[in-house]
Backbone as JSON, one array per atom type, in Angstrom:
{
  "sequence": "XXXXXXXXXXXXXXXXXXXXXXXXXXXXXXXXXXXXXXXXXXXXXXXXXXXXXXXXXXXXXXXXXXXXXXXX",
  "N": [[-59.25, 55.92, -39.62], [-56.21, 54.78, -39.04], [-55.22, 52.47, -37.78], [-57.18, 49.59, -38.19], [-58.69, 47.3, -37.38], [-60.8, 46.78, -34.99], [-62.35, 49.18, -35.88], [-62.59, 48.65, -38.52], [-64.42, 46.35, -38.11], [-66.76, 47.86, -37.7], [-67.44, 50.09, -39.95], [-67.77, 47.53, -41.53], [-70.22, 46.49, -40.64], [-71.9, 48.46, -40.97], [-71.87, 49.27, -43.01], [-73.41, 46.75, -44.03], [-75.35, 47.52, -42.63], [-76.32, 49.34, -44.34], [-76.66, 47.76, -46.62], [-78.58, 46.16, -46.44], [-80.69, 47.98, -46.32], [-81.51, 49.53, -44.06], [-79.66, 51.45, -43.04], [-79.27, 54.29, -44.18], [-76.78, 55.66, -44.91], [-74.85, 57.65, -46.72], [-72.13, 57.71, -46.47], [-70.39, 55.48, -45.01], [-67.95, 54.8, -44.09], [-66.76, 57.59, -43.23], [-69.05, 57.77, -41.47], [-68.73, 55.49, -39.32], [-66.4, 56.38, -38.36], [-67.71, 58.18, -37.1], [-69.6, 57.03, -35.04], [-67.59, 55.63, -33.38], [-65.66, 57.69, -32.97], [-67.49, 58.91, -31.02], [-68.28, 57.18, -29.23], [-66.27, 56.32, -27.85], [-65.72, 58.83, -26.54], [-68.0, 58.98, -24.7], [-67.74, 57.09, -23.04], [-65.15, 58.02, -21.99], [-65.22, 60.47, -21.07], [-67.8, 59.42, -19.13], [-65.91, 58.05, -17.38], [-64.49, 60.43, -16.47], [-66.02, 62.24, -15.45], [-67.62, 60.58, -12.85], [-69.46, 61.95, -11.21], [-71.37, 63.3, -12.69], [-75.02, 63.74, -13.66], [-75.66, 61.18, -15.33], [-77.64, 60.33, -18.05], [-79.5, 57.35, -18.75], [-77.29, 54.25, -19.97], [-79.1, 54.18, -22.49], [-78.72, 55.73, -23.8], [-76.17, 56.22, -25.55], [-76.64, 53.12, -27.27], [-78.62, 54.88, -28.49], [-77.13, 57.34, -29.57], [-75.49, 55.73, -31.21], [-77.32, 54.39, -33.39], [-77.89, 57.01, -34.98], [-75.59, 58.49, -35.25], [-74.94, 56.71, -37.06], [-77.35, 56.61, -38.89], [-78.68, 55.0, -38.87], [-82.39, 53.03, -39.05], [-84.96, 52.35, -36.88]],
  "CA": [[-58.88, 54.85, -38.72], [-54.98, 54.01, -39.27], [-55.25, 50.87, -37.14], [-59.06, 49.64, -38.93], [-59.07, 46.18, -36.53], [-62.27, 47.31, -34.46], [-62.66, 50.37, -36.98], [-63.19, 47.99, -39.89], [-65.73, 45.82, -37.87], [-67.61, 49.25, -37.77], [-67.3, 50.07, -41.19], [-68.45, 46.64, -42.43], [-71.53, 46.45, -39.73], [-72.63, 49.77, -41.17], [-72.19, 48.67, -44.88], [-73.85, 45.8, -44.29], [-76.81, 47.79, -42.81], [-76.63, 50.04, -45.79], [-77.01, 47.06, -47.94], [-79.93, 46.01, -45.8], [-81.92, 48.81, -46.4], [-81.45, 49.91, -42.6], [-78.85, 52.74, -43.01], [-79.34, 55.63, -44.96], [-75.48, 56.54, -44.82], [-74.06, 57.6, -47.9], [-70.27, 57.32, -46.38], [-70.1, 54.6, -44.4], [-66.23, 55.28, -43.35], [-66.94, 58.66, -42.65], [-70.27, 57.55, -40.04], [-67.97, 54.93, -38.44], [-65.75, 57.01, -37.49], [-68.16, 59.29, -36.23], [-69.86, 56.22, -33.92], [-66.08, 55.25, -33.18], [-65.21, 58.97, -31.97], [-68.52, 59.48, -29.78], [-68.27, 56.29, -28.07], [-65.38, 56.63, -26.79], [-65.81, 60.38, -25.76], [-69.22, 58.38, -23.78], [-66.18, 56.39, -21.98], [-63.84, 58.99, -21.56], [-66.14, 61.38, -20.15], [-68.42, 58.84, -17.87], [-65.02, 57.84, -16.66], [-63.62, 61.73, -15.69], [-66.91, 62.6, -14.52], [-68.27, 60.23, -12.42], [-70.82, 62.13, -10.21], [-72.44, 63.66, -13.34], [-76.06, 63.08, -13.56], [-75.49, 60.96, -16.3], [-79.06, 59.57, -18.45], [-79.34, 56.05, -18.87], [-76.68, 53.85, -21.36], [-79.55, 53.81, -23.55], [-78.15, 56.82, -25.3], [-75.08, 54.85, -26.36], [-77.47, 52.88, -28.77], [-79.52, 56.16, -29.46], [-76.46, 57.58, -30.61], [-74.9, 54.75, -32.38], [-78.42, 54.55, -34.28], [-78.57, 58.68, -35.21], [-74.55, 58.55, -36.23], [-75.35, 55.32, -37.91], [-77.75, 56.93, -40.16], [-79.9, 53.58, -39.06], [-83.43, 53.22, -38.87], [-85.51, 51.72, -36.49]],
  "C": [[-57.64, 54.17, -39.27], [-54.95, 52.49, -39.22], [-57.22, 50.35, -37.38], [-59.47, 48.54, -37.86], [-60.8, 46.49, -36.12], [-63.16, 48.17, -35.23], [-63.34, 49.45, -37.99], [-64.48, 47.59, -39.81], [-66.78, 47.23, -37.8], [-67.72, 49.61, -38.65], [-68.33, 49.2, -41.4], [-69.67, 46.65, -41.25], [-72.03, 47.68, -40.77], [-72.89, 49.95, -42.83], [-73.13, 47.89, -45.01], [-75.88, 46.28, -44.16], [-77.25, 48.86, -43.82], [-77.24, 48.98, -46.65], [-78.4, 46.28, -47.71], [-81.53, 46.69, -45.91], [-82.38, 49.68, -45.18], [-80.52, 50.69, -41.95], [-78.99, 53.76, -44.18], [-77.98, 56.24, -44.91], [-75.02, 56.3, -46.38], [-72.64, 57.12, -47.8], [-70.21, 56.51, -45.02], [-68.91, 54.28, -43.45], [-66.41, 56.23, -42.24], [-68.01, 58.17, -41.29], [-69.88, 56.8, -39.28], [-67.13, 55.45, -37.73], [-66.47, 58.17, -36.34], [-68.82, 58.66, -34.84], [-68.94, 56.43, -33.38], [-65.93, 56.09, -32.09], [-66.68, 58.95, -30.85], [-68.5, 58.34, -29.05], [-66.76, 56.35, -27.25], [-65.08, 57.97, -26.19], [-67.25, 60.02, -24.69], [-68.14, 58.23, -22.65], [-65.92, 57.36, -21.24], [-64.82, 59.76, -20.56], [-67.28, 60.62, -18.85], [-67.13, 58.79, -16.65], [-64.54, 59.11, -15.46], [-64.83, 62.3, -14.87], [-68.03, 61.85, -13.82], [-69.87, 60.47, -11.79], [-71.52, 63.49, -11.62], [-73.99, 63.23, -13.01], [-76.34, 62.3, -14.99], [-76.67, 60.1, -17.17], [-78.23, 58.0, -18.85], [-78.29, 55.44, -19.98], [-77.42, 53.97, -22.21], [-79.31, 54.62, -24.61], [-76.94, 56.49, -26.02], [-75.7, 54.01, -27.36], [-78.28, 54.08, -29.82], [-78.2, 57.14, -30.29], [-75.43, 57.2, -31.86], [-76.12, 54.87, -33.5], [-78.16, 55.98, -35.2], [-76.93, 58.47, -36.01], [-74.49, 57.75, -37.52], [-75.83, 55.79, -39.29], [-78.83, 55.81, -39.73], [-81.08, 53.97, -38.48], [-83.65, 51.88, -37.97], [-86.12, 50.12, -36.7]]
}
């Protein structure tokens, strides 16, 4: 993440739930970016394909959680 602004807040959220006891991510950088990239490929792709049959937003948290590394 060149430009960290939003990136960073992602980062430190994901440190913080490391230090919590509520992420299991060893690389913290690395798993932000990986939220980072899949949410906006959510976007991008709801956007280009509207008349998908697309499942509920709730997979937008289910896969922030799973990239996350965070637990329940």
């Amino acid at each position: 993440m060149a430009r960290l602004g939003v990136g960073q807040v992602l980062v430190e959220g994901l440190r913080a739930c490391v230090s919590a006891g509520r992420s299991s991510s060893t690389d913290p950088f690395a798993d932000a970016v990986a939220v980072w990239t899949a949410l906006h490929g959510q976007v991008t792709l709801r956007a280009d394909l509207p008349d998908f049959p697309w499942p509920p937003t709730d997979t937008v948290e289910r896969m922030t959680r799973s990239l996350g590394r965070i637990d329940s």
